[in-house]
MMTF fields as JSON, N, C-alpha, C and O atoms, coordinates in Angstrom:
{
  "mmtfVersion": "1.0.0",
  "mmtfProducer": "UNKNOWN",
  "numBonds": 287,
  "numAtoms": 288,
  "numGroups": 72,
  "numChains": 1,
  "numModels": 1,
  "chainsPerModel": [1],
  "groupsPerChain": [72],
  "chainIdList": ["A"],
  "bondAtomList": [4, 2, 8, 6, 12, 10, 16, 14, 20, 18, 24, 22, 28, 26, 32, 30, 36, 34, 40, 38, 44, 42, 48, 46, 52, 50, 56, 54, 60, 58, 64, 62, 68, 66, 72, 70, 76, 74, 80, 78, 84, 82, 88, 86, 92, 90, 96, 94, 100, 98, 104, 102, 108, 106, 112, 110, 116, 114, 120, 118, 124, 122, 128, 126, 132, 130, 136, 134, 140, 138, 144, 142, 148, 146, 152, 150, 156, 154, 160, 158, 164, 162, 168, 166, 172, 170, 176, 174, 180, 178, 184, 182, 188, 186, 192, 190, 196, 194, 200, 198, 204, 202, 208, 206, 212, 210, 216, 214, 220, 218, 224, 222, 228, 226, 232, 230, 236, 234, 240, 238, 244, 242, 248, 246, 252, 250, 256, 254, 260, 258, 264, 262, 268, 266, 272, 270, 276, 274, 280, 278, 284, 282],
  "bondOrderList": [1, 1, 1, 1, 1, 1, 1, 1, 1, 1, 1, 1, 1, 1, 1, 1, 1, 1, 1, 1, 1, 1, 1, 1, 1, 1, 1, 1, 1, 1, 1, 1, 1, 1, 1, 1, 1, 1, 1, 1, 1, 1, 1, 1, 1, 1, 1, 1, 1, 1, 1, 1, 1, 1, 1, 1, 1, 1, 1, 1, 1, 1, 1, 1, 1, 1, 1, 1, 1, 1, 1],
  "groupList": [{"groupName": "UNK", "atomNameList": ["N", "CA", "C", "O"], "elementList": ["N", "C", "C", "O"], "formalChargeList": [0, 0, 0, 0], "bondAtomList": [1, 0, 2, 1, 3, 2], "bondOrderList": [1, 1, 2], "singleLetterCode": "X", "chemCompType": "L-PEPTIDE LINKING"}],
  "groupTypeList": [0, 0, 0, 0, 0, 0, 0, 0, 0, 0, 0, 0, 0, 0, 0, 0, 0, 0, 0, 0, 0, 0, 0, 0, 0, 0, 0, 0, 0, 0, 0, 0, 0, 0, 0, 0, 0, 0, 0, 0, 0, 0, 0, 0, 0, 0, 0, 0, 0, 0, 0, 0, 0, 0, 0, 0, 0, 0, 0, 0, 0, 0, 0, 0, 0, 0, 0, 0, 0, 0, 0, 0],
  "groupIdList": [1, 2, 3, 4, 5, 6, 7, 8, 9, 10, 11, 12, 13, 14, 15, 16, 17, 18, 19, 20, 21, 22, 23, 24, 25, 26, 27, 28, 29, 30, 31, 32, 33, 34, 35, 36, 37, 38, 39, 40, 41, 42, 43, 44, 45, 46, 47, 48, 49, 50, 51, 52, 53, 54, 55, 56, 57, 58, 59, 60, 61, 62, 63, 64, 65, 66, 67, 68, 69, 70, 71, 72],
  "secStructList": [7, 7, 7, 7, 7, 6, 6, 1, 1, 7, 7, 7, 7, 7, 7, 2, 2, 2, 2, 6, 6, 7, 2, 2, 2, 2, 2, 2, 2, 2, 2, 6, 6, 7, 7, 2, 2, 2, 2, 2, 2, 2, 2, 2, 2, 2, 2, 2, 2, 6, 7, 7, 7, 7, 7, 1, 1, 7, 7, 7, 7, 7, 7, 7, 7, 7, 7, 1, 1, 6, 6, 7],
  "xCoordList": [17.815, 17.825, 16.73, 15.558, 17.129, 16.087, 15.681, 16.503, 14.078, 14.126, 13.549, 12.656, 14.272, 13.864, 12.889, 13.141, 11.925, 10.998, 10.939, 10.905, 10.882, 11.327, 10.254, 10.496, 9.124, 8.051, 8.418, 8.005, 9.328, 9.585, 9.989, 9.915, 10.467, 11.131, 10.525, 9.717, 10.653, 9.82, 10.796, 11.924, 10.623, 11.036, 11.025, 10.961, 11.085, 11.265, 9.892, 9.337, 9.125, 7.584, 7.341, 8.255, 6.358, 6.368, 6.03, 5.096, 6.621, 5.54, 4.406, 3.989, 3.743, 2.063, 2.209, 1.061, 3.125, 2.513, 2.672, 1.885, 3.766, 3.444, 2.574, 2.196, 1.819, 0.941, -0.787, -1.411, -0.89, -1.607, -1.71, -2.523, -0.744, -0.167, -0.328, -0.144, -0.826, -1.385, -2.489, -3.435, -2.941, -4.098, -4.913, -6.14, -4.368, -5.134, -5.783, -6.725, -5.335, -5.707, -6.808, -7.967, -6.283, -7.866, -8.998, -10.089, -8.835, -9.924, -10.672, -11.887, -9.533, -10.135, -11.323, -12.363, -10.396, -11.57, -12.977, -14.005, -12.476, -13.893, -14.952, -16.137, -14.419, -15.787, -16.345, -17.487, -15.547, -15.901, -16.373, -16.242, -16.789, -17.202, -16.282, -16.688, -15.184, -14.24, -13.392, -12.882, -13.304, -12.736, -11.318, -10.878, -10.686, -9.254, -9.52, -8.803, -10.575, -10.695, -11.181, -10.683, -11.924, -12.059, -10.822, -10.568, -10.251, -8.549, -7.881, -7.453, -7.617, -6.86, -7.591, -6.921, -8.36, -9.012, -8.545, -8.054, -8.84, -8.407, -6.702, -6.299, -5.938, -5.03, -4.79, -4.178, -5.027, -4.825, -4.842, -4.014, -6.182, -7.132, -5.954, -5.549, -5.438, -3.851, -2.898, -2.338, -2.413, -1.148, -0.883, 0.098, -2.431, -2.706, -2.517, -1.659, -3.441, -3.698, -2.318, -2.131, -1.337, 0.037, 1.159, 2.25, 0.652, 1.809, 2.703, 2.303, 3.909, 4.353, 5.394, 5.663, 6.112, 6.893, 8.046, 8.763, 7.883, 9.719, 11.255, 11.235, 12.15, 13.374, 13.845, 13.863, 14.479, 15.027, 15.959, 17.033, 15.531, 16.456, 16.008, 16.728, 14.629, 14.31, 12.894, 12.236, 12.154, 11.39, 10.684, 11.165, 9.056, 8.615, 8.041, 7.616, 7.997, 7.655, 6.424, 5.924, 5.471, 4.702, 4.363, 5.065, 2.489, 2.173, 0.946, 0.055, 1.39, -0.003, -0.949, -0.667, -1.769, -3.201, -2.719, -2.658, -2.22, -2.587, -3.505, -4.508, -3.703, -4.486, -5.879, -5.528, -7.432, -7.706, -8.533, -9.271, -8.283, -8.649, -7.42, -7.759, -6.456, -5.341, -5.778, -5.366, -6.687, -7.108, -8.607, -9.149, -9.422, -10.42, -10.422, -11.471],
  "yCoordList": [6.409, 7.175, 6.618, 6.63, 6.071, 5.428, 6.959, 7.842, 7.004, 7.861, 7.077, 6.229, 7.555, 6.966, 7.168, 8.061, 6.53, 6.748, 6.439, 5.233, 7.746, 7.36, 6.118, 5.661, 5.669, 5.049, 3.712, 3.011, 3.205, 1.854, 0.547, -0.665, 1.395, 1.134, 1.029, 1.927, -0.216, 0.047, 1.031, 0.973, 1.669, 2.396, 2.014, 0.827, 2.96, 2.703, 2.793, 3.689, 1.771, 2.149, 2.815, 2.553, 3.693, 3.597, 2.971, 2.18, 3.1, 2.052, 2.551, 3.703, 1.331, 1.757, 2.477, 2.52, 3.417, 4.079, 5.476, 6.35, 5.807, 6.684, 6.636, 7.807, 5.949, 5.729, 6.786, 7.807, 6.051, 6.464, 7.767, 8.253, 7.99, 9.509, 10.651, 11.821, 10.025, 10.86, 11.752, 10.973, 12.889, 13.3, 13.135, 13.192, 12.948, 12.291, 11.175, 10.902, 10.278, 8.99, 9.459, 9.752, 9.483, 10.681, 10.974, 10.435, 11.533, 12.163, 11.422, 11.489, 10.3, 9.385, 7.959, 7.343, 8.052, 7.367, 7.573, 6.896, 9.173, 9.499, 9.868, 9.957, 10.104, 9.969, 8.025, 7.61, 7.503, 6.389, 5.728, 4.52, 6.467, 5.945, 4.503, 3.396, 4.705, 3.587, 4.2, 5.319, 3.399, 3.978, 3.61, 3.054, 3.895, 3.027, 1.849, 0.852, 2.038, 1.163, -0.434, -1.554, -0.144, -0.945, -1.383, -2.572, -0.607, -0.745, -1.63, -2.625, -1.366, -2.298, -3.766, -4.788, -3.786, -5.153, -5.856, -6.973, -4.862, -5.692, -5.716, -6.876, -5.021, -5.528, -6.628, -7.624, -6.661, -8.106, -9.126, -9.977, -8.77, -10.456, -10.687, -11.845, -9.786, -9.943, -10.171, -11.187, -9.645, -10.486, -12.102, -12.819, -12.389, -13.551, -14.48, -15.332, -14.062, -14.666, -15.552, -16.752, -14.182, -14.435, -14.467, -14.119, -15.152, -15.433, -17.074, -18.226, -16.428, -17.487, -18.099, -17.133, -19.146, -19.746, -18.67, -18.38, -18.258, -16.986, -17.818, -18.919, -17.528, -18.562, -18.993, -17.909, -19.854, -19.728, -18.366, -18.165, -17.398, -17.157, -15.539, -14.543, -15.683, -13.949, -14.054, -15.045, -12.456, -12.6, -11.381, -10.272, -12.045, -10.659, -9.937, -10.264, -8.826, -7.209, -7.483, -8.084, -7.159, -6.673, -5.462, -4.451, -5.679, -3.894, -3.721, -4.446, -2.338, -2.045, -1.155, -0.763, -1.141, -0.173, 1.022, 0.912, 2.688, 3.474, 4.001, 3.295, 4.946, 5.156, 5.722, 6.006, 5.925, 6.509, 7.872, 8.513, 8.051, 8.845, 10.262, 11.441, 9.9, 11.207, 11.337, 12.221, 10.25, 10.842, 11.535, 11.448, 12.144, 12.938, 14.336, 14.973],
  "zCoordList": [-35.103, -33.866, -32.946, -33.322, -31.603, -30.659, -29.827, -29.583, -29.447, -28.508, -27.307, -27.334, -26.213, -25.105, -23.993, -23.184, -23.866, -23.023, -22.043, -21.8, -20.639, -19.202, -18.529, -17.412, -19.295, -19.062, -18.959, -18.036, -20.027, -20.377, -19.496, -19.695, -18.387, -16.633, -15.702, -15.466, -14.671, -13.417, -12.911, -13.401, -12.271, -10.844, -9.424, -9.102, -8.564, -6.944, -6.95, -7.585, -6.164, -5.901, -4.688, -3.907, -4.11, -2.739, -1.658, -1.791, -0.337, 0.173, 0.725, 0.608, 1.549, 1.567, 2.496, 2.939, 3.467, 4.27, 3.635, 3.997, 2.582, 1.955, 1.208, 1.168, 0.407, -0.436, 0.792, 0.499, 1.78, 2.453, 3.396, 4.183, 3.004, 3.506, 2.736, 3.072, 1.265, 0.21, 0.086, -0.031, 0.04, 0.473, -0.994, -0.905, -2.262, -3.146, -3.003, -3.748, -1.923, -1.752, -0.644, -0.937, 0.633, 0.861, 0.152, 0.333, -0.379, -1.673, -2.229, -2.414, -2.655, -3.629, -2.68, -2.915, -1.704, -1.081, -0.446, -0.408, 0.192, 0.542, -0.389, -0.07, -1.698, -2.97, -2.933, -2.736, -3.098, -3.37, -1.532, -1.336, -0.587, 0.454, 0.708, 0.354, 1.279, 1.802, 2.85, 2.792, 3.75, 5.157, 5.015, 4.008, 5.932, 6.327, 6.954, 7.035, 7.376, 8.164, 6.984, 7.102, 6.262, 5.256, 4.4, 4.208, 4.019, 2.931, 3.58, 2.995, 5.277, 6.016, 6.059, 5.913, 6.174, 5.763, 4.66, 4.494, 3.91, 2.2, 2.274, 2.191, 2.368, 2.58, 3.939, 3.552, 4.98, 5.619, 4.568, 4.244, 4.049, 3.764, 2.555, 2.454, 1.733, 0.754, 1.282, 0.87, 2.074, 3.135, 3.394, 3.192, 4.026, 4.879, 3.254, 3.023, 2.444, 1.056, 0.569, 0.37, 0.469, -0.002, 0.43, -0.023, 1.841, 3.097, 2.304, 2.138, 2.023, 2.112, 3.122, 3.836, 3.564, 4.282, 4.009, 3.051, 5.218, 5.149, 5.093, 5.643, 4.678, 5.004, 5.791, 6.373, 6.711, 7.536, 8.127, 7.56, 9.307, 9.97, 9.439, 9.372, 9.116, 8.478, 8.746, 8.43, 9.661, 9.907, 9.064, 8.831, 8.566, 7.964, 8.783, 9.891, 8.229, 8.916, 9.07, 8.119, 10.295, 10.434, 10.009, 10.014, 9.377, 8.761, 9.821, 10.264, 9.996, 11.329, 9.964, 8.832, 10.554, 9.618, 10.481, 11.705, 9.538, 10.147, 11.089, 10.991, 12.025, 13.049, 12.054, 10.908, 12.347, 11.701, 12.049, 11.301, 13.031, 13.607, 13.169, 13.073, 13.029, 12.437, 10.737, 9.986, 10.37, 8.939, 9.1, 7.998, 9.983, 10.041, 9.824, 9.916]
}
């Protein structure tokens, strides 16, 4: 008898603007003193990092840094 564990699976991830829309994530940053304004940094500097050559005839999405003034 196998039992199955819902764990074993990736899933749908979310994306980062829900991710940041989280008020756990909130939380979690303002203990650890980190802004949005900082996160968006680190993600650029990962973007730019792992930009690769798009295919012909497909353009990637631009990601804006939430506002941060609607997270005060």
């Amino acid at each position: 008898m196998t039992i199955e564990n819902p764990y074993d699976g990736a899933g749908t991830e979310p994306d980062l603007g829900e991710l940041l829309a989280d008020p756990v994530i909130h939380a979690v940053m303002r203990r650890d003193g980190v802004t949005l304004g900082d996160l968006c940094a680190v993600i650029r500097t990962g973007r730019d990092r792992l930009e690769t050559p798009a295919p012909a005839g497909w353009r990637r999405p631009a990601w804006q840094c939430p506002n941060e003034a609607r997270w005060a």
